[in-house]
C-alpha positions in Angstrom: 97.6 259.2 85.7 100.7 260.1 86.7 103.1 262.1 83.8 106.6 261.5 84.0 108.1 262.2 80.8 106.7 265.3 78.6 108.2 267.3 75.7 108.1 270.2 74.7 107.7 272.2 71.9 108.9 276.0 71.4 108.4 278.5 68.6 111.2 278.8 66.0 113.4 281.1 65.7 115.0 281.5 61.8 118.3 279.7 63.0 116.0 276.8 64.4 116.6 273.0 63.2 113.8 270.4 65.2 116.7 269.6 68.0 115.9 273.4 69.0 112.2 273.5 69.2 111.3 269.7 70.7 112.5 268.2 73.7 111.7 265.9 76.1 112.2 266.6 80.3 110.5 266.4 83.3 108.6 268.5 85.6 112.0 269.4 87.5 113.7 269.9 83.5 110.8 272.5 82.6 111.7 274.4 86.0 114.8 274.3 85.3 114.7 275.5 82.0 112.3 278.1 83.4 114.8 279.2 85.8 117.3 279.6 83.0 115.1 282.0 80.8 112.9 279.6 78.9 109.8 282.1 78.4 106.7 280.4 79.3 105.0 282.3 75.7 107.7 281.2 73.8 106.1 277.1 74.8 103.6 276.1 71.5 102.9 272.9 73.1 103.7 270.4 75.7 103.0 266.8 74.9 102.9 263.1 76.4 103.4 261.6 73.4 107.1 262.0 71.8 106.2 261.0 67.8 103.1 263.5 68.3 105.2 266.4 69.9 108.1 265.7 66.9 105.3 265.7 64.0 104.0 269.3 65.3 107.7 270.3 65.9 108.3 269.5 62.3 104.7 271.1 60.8 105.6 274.1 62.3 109.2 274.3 61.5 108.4 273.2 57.9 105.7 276.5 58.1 108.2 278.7 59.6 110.8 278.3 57.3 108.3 278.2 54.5 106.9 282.0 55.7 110.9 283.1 56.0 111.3 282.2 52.4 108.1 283.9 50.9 108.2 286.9 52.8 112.3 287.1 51.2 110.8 286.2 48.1 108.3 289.4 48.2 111.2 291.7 49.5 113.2 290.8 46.5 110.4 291.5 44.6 109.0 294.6 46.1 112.9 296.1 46.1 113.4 294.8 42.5 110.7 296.9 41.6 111.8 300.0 43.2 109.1 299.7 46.4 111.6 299.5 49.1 
């Protein structure tokens, strides 16, 4: 089988919306992007499927954001309380 279209799917950064993390190229695309500083560990996944790479995309967006906001939630906390 033959794969022409694949996407891909970085890690978030906290700025990220799904656009950033998940999109689709070809073999050429993910040189290119090598080329232009894309760090192969920064790649979660690559997919042939586009609705499976967007559903991950958005899981681990969703748990990203979802970290960012509990660990700002245990700062507050921990400074409210004198700790930091």
């Amino acid at each position: 089988m033959r794969i022409e279209k694949l996407w891909v799917v970085v890690r978030p950064s906290p700025t990220s919306e799904l656009g950033d993390i998940c999109f689709q190229t070809d073999a050429k695309g993910l040189a290119l992007q090598f080329k232009g500083g894309l760090d192969p560990a920064d790649i979660h996944a690559l997919y042939t499927s586009g609705n499976e790479a967007q559903r991950e995309a958005d899981r681990i967006l969703t748990a990203f954001k979802s970290y960012e906001i509990a660990f700002e939630q245990g700062r507050r906390i921990a400074r409210d309380e004198g700790r930091l």
